[in-house]
N, C-alpha and C positions, 0 to 999 in steps of 0.2 A: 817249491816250498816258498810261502812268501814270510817277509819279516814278521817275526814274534812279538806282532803287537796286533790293535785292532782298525788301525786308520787305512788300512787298504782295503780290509772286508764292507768296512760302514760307509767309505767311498763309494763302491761297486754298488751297495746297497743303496743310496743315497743319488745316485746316477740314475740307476733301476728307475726311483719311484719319480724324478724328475721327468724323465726322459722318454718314458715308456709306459705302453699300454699296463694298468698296477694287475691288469687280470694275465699276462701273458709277460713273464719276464723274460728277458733276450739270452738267446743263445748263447753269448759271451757269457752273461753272467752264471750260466747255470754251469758252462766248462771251468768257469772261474771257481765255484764252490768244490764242484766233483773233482776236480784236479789236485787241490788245494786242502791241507787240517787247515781248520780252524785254530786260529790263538787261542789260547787260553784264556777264559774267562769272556767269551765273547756266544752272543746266543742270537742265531738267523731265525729270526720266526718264520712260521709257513707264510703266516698273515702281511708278513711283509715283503714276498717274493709273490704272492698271488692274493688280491684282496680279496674277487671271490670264493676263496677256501677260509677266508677269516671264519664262516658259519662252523665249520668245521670247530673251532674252539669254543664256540658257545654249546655247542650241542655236548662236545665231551666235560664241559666242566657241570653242566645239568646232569649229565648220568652221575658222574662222582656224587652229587651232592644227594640223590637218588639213592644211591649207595649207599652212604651213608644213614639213610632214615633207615634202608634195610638191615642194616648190621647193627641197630640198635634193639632188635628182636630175632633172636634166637630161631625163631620157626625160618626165618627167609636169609642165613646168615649165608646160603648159596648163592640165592642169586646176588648179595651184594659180591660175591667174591667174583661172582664172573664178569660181573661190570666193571670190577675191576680191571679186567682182563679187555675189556671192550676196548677194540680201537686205539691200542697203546701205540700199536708202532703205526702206519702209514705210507707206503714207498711208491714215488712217482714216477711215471715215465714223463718224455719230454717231446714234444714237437711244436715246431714253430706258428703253429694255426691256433692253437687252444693252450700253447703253454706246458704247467703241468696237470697231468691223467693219470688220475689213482688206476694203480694197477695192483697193491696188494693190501688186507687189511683182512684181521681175523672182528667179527662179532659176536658178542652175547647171545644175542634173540631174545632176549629177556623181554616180555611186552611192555612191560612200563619203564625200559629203558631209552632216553629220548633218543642217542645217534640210531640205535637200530628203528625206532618208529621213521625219523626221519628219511634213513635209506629206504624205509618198506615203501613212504607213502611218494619220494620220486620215484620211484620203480613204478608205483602205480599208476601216475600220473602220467609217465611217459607211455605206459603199456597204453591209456585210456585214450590220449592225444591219438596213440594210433591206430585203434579202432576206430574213434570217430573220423577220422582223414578216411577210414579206406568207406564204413557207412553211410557218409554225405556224398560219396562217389555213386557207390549201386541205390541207395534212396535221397534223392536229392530233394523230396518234397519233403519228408520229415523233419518233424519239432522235435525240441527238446525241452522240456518245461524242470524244476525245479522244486520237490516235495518234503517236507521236514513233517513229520509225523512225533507225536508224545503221549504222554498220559500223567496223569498225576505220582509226584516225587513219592517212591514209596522207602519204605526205611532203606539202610543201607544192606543189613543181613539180610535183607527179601531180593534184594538184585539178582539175583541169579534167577531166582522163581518168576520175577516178573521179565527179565530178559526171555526168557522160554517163552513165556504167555505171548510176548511181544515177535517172536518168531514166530507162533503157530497163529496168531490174529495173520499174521502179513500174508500166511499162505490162505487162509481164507479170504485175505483184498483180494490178491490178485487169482483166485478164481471167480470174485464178480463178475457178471456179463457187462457190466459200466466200462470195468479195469480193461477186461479182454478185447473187446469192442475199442478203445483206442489206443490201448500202451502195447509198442509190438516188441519193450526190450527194456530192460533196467537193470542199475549196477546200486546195491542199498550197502549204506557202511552204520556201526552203530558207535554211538560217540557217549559216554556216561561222564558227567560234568559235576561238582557240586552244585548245590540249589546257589540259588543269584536271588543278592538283597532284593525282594520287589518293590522298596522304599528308596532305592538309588536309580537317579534321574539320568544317569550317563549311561544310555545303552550298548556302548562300545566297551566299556569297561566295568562290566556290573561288580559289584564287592562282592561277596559269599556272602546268603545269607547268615548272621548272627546265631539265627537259632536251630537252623535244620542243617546248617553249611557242613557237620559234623556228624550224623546222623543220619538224613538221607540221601538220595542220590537222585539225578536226572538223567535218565536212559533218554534217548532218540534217535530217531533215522534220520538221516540225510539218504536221500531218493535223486536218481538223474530219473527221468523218464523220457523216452524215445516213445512219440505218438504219431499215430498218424495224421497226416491233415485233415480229415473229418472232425478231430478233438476238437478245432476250434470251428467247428459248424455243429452239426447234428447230435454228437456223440460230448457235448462239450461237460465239463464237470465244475461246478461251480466250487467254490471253498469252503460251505456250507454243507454242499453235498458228501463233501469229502470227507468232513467233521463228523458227518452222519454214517459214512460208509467205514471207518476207522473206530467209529463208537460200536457200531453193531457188532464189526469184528471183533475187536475188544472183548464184546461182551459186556459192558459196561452202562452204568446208567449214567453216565453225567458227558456234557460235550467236552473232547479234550481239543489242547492249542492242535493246530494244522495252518501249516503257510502254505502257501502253492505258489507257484513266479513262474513267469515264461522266459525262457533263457533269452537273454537278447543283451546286444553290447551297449555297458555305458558310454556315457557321452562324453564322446572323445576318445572312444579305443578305436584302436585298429582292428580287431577282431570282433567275432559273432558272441561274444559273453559264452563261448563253451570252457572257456581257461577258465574263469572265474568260478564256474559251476562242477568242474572238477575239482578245482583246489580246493574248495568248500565242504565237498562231497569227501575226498580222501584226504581229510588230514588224522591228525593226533586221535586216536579211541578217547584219551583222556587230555587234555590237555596239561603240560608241564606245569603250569600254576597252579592246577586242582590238584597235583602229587605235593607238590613244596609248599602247599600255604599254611602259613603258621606252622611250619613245622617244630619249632620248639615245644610245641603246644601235644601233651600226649593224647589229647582225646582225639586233635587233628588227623598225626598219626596212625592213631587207630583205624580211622576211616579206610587210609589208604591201606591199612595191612588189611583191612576187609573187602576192599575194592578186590585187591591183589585172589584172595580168597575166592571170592566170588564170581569173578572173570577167568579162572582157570580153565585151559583149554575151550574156551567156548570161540567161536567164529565171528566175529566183525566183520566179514565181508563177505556179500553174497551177489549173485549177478542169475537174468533171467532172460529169456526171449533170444533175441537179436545181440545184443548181448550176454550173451553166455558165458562165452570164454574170454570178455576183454580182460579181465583180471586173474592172478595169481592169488591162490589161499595162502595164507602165514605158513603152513605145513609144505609147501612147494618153493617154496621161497626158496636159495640156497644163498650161499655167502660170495658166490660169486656174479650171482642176481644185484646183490647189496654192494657188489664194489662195480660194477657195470647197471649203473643204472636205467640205462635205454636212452640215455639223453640223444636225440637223431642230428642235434645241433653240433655235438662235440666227435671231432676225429679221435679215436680211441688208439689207432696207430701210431708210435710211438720210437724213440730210437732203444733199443737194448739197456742204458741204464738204469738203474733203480736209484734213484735219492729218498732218504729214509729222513721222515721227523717224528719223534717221538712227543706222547703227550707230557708235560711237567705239570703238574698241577701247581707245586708251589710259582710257577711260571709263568702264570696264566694258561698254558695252550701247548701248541706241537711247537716245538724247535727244533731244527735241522739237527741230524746227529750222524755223520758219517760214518761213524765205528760201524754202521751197520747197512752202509749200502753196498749197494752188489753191479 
């Protein structure tokens, strides 16, 4: 038991962040805490024994505040209550390679909850990393190009109807003899956004539009496509083409937007731009700033409790070809999918104890709580 104050903890702690890798904190110190109460009145952040888990606080104080929008409406007073629930406790194992390695943690599954989007979409990423590692093995000549597919913002209550439409247009692409003739595999994720001011000059950071920000919605795909090397000879598809081949399935008379990119590394990476094009491909269905913006605002609001509405049960993630199985569906998913993310970087093996932090909201984040480690 060390002396009942807090200059020996904030030492150790203070040693730690000199002295040491801040993503892998030393063995001494972590027999130092599991051995040792804590003083009173004295609070070990996760964030300051591992900075890589600092994300880990940004993600849970976004679900609370998520939560919160939902509990100001009676229809979704559930799922604010299970977000609540989301990720309270934490308990790490330990080994000297990696540090600490989440070993226990219950989730929501709430989809517009951000820590559980955030576990779905590592999970997914890591599952995708290795399908393409084992793909570039048996097809070594194959591409990978890069597809964003849309159509025009339509209200917010029609989402659903046009989500469909936008599912059964895809299965008509890809039975074109174009599409089959050079795409031998694809993983499509669907991402619905607020409409973005098209009067703001910062493409990085577009504002909501003003007037539809609230109102309508912007469905789209992000597409990986695995082609084969003929795509860029014979069989090759222009962007124009595409516009045309995406309008007809549609169904539609007017050109919609279509990007097309060839995956390829930017300048100055170490790698072939396949990271970049998944991370791209599986992030957020929504992004956390299109759930919180303006949310004081009740017409805001609204949106998102019609988002919420309108995206029930339906699929965001679909895979085909050669790709078939590199992904899990949300329905497959489990929660120990969510606390083992596949990361192939990180030894998951560990020694036997569990160190527990719990979230404090009034706190910012998790702080170590020994009453409940094991």
């Amino acid at each position: 038991m060390f002396p009942n104050h807090a200059t020996t903890v904030n030492e150790n702690i203070k040693k730690h962040n000199e002295n040491v890798d801040k993503n892998i904190p030393s063995a001494e110190l972590i027999d130092f805490l599991y051995d040792n109460d804590l003083p009173e009145g004295v609070d070990v952040s996760l964030a300051s024994l591992s900075a890589r888990d600092s994300v880990w606080d940004t993600h849970r104080l976004h679900t609370s505040y998520v939560s919160k929008i939902y509990a100001l409406n009676s229809e979704f007073e559930r799922y604010s209550e299970r977000m609540d629930e989301c990720s309270g406790f934490l308990k790490f194992g330990y080994n000297e390679d990696d540090g600490l390695v989440l070993k226990q943690a219950g989730f929501c599954r709430v989809r517009h909850c951000t820590t559980c989007q955030w576990r779905k979409t590592l999970l997914w990423k890591a599952l995708m990393y290795q399908t393409y590692d084992r793909i570039i093995q048996t097809h070594p000549t194959h591409r990978f190009i890069f597809l964003t597919l849309t159509l025009k913002n339509p209200p917010i209550d029609d989402l659903r109807e046009t989500l469909q439409h936008m599912n059964k247009s895809w299965q008509r692409l890809i039975k074109r003899k174009e599409f089959m003739a050079a795409v031998k595999g694809w993983v499509r994720t669907t991402e619905v956004t607020r409409p973005k001011d098209p009067k703001d000059k910062d493409k990085k950071y577009k504002r909501v539009c003003p007037i539809t920000g609230n109102t309508h919605a912007h469905p789209h795909f992000h597409v990986i496509l695995m082609v084969d090397p003929s795509y860029f000879g014979r069989n090759y598809i222009k962007r124009q083409r595409w516009q045309e081949l995406w309008a007809d399935c549609l169904r539609i008379d007017y050109m919609p937007q279509v990007d097309i990119r060839t995956v390829k590394p930017k300048k100055g990476a170490d790698d072939d731009g396949m990271r970049g094009a998944i991370a791209e491909t599986l992030k957020y269905a929504t992004k956390p700033d299109d759930i919180t913006h303006d949310a004081e605002n009740p017409r805001s609001r609204d949106w998102f409790y019609e988002l919420t509405r309108q995206t029930y049960r339906l699929r965001f993630v679909a895979t085909g070809g050669l790709l078939k199985d590199a992904l899990k569906q949300d329905d497959d998913i489990t929660n120990e999918d969510m606390i083992d993310t596949g990361n192939d970087d990180e030894t998951t093996e560990t020694d036997d104890r569990r160190l527990n932090f719990t979230f404090y909201e009034s706190k910012g984040g998790y702080m170590y709580n020994p009453n409940h480690n094991e």
